[in-house]
C-alpha positions, 0 to 999 in steps of 0.5 A: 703843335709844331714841334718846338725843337724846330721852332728853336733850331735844336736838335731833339736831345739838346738839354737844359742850357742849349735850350736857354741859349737857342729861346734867348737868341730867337726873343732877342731876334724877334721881340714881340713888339716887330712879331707878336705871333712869332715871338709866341711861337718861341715862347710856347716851344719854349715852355714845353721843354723847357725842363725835364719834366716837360720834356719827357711830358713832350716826348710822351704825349704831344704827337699830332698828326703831321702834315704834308709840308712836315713830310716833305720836309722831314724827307729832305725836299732839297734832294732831286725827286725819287720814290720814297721807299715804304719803310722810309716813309713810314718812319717819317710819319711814326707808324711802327 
């Protein structure tokens, strides 16, 4: 799953109205009648952290595996090319 903060444009630690306000203003720019895929995309992210509870289930139990765009992405792909120190690159990918 992506993860939903992304979907959102949250940043990990945004709470109960932030999150309100950031699934509110993604449905009012994307209803399902212009985009069905996206709008489910926002509703699923949505649903799993929208409370607490489904937060921390999140935070606890939904880790995929990432995939290359994630990584490239989480490296900062805008920056000029460089060799990506090993612990950096372990950090970005969650390995302790």
């Amino acid at each position: 799953m992506t993860d939903p903060y992304r979907i959102l444009g949250l940043a990990p630690g945004a709470g109960d109205a932030a999150i309100r306000a950031a699934y509110l203003a993604a449905t009012r720019a994307c209803p399902p009648e212009r985009d069905r895929v996206r709008f489910e995309q926002v509703r699923g992210a949505y649903e799993a952290i929208s409370g607490e509870a489904e937060r921390l289930s999140h935070a606890l139990f939904s880790h995929t595996a990432p995939t290359p765009a994630d990584v490239l992405g989480a490296l900062d792909a805008g920056s000029a090319p460089q060799i990506v120190p090993p612990a950096r690159l372990r950090a970005v990918l969650g390995a302790a």
